[in-house]
PyMOL commands that place a pseudoatom at each C-alpha (Angstrom):
pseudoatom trace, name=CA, resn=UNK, resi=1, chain=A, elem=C, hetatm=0, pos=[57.922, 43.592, 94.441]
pseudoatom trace, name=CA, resn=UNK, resi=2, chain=A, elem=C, hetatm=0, pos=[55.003, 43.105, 97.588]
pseudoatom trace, name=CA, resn=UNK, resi=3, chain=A, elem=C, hetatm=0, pos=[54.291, 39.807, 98.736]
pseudoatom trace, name=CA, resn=UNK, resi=4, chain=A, elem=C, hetatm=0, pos=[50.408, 38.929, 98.804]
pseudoatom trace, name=CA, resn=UNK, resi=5, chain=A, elem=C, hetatm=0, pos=[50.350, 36.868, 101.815]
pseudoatom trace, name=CA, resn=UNK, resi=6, chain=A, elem=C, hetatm=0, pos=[47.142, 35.315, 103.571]
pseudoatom trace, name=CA, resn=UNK, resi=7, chain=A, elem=C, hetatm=0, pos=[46.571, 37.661, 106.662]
pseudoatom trace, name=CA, resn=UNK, resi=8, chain=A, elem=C, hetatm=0, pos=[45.165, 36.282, 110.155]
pseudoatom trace, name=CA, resn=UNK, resi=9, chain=A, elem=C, hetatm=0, pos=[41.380, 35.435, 110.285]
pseudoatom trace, name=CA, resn=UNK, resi=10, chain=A, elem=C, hetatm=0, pos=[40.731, 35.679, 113.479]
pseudoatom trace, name=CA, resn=UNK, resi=11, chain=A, elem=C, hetatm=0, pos=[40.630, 33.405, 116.359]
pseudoatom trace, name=CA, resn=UNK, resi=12, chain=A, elem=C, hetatm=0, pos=[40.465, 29.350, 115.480]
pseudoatom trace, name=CA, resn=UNK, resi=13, chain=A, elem=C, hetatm=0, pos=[41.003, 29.949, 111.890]
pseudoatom trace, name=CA, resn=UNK, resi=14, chain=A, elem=C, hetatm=0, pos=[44.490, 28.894, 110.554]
pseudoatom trace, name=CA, resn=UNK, resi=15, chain=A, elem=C, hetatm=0, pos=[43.579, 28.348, 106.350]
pseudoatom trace, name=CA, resn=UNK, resi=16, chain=A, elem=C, hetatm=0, pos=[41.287, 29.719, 103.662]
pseudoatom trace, name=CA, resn=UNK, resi=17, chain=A, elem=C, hetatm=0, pos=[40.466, 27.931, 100.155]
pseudoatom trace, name=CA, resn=UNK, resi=18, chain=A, elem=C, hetatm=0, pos=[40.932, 30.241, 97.229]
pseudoatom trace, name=CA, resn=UNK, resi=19, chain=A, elem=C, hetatm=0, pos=[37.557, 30.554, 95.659]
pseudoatom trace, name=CA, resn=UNK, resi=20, chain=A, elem=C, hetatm=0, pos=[38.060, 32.653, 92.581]
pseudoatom trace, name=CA, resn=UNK, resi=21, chain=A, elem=C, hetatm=0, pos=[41.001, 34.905, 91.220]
pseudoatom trace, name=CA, resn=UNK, resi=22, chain=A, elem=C, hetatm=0, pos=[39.648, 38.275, 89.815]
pseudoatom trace, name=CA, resn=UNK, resi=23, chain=A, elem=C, hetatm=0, pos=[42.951, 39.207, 87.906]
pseudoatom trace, name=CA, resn=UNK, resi=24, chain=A, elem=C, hetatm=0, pos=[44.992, 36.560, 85.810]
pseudoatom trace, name=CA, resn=UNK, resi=25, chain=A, elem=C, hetatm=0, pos=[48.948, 36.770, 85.550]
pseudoatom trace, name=CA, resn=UNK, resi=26, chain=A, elem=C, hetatm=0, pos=[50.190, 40.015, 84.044]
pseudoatom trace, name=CA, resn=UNK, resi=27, chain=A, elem=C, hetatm=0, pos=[46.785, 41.880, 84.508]
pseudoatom trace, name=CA, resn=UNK, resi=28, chain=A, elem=C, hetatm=0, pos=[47.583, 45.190, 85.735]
pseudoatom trace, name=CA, resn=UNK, resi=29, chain=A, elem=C, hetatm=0, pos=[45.810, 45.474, 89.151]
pseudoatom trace, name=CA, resn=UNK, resi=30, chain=A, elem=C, hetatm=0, pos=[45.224, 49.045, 91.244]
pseudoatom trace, name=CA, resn=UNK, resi=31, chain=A, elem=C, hetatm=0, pos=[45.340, 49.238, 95.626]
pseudoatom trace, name=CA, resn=UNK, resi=32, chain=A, elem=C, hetatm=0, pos=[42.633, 48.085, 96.973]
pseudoatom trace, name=CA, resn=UNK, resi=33, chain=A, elem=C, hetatm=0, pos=[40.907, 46.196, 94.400]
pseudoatom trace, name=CA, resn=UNK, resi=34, chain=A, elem=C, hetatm=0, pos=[39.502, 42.847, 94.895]
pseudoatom trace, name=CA, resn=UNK, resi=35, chain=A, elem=C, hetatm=0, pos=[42.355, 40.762, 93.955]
pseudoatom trace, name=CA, resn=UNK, resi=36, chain=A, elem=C, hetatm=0, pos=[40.723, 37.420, 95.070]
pseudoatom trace, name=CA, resn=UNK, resi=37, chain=A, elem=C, hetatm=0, pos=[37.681, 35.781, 97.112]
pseudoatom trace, name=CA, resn=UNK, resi=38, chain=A, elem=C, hetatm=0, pos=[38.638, 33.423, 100.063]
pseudoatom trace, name=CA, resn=UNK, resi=39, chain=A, elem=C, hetatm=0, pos=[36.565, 31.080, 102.229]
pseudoatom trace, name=CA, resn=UNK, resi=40, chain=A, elem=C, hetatm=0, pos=[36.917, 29.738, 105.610]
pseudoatom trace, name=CA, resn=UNK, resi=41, chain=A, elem=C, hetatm=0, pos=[34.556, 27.501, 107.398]
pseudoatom trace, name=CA, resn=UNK, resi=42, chain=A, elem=C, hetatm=0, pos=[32.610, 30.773, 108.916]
pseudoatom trace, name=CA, resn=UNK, resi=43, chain=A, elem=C, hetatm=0, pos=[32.834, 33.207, 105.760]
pseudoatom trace, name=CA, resn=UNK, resi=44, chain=A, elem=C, hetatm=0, pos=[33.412, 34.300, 102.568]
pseudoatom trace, name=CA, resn=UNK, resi=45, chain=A, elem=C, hetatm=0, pos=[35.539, 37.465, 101.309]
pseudoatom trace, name=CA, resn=UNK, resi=46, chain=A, elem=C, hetatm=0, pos=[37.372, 39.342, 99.104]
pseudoatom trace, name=CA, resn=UNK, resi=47, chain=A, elem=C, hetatm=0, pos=[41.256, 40.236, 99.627]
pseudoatom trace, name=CA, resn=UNK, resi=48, chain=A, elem=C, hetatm=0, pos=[42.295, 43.554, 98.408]
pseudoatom trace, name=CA, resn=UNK, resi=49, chain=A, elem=C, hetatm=0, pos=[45.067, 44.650, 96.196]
pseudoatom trace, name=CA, resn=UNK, resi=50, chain=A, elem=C, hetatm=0, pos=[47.885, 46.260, 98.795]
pseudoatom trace, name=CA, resn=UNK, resi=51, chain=A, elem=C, hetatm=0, pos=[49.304, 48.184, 96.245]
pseudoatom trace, name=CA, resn=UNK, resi=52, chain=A, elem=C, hetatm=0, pos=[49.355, 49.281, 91.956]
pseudoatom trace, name=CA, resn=UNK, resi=53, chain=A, elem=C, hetatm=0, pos=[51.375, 46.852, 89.549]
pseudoatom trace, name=CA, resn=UNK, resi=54, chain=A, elem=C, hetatm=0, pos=[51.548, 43.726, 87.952]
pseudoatom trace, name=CA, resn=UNK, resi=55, chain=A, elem=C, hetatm=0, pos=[50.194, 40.628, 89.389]
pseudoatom trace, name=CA, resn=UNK, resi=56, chain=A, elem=C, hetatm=0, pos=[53.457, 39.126, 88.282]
pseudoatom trace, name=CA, resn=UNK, resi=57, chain=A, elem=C, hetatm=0, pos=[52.978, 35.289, 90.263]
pseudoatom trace, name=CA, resn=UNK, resi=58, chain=A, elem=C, hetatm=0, pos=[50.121, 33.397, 91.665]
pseudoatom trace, name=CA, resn=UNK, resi=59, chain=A, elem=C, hetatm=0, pos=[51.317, 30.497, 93.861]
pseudoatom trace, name=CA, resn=UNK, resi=60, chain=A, elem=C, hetatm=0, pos=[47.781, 29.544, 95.014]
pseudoatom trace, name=CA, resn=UNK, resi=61, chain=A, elem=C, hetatm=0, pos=[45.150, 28.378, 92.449]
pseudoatom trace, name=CA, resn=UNK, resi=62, chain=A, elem=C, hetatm=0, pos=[41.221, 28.175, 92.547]
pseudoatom trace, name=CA, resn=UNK, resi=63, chain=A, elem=C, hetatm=0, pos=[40.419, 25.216, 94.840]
pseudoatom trace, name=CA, resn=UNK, resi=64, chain=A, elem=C, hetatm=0, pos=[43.628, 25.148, 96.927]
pseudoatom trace, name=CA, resn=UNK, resi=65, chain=A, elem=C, hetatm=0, pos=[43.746, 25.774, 100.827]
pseudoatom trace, name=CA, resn=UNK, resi=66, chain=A, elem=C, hetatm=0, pos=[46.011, 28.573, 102.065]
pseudoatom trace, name=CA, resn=UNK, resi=67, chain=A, elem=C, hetatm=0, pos=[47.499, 28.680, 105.664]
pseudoatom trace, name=CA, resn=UNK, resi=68, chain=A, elem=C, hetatm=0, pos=[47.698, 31.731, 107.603]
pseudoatom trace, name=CA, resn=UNK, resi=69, chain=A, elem=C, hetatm=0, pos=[51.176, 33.548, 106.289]
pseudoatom trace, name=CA, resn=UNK, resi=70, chain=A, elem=C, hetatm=0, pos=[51.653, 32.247, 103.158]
pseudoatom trace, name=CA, resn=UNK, resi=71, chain=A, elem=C, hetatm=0, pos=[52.263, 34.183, 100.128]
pseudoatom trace, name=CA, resn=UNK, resi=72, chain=A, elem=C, hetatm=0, pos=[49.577, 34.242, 97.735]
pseudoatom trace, name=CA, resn=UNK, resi=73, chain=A, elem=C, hetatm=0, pos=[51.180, 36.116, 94.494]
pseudoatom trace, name=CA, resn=UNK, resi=74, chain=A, elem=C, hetatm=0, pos=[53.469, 38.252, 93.665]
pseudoatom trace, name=CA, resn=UNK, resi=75, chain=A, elem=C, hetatm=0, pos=[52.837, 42.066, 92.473]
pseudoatom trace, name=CA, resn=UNK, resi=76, chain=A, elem=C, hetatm=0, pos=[55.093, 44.047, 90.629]
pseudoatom trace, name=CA, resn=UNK, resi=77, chain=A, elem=C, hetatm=0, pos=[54.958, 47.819, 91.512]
pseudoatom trace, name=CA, resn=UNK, resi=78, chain=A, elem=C, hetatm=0, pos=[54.974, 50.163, 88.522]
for i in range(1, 78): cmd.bond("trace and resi %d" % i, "trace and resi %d" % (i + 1))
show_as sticks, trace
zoom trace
């Protein structure tokens, strides 16, 4: 199991707002795909995948602001 969890932005920037989800619960994902797009008050980008699995739990939906260090979702490694 690998924690997704919201890395540091850089300096100043302590949250990002989820803008869109590219896999859905139970989609099989692979390492370093796009998992999901994030936006802070200076940018917009994509997260990528850490590892192959199961994107098993998504604690953070479209809309919602993340803080620095929080998990994100859950992946399953097959």
């Amino acid at each position: 199991m690998t924690k997704v969890i919201l890395p540091a932005l850089g300096e100043g920037i302590e949250k990002a707002t989820v803008s869109y989800w590219y896999f859905k619960e139970g989609d099989k994902v692979n390492e370093k795909d796009d998992l999901l797009e994030l936006t802070t008050d200076k940018a917009t980008f994509n997260l990528p995948c850490p590892c192959a699995g199961v994107l098993s739990e998504i604690f953070f939906r479209e809309g919602d602001s993340v803080n620095v260090g929080q998990v994100l979702a859950v992946i399953q490694e097959q």
